[in-house]
N, C-alpha and C positions, 0 to 999 in steps of 0.2 A: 504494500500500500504506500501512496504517495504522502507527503505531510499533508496538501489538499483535501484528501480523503479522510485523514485523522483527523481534521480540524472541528472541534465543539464549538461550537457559542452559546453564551448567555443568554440572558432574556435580551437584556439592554443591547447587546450585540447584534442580534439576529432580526428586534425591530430596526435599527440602524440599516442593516443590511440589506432589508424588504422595505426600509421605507415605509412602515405602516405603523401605527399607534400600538403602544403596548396593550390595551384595552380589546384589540382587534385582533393581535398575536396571542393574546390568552385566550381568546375564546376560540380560536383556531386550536389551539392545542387543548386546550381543554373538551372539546367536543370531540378531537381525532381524527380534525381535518388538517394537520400538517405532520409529520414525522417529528414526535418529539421522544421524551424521557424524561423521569426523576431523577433527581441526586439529592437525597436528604431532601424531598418536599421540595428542591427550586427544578425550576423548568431546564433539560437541556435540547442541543439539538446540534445532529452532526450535519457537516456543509455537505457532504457529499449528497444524502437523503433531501436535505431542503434544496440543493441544485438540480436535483432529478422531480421534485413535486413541483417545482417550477417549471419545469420541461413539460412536464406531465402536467399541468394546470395550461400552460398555449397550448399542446395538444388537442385538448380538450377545448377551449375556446374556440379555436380551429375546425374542430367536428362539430359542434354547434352553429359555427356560424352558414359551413354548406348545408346541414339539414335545416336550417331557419328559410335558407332561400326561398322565394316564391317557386311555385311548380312551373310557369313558365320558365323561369330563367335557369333551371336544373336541365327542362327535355322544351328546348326553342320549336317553337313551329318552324317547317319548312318556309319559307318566304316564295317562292316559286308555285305555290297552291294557293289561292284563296279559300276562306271558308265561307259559303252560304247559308244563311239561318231559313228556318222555316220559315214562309211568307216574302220575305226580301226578291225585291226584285232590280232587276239590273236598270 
């Protein structure tokens, strides 16, 4: 293993690091939606695991955002056909 790979962080650390409120990083871990761990009741969390939930969280933003598309923009109508509705006349 690399030192990268051994690397823990703090709580203080690890919000610094993500950029997000300590308030918002505890309930991530606290609910077990981030990779964390105890030590004596404080929060830890190794970087290799929080660099791979990060990877794994745009992943997933990324499959979300092609199944949100609308159905035409998934399968385009041919352009070369038009479509006729019932009653419509030319």
């Amino acid at each position: 293993m690399t030192a990268r790979q051994q690397a823990i962080f703090t709580f203080d650390e690890l919000a610094a690091y993500l950029k997000v409120g300590k308030r918002t990083l505890y309930r991530l871990a606290s609910h077990g939606e981030i990779p964390a761990f105890k030590v004596g009741g404080t929060w830890r969390f190794r970087q290799s695991e929080i660099d791979r939930w990060i990877n794994d969280q745009i992943q997933a933003g990324r499959k979300k955002e092609v199944d949100e598309q609308p159905k035409s923009a998934k399968h385009p109508v041919s352009s070369g056909r038009a479509v006729r509705r019932r009653g419509q006349t030319d």
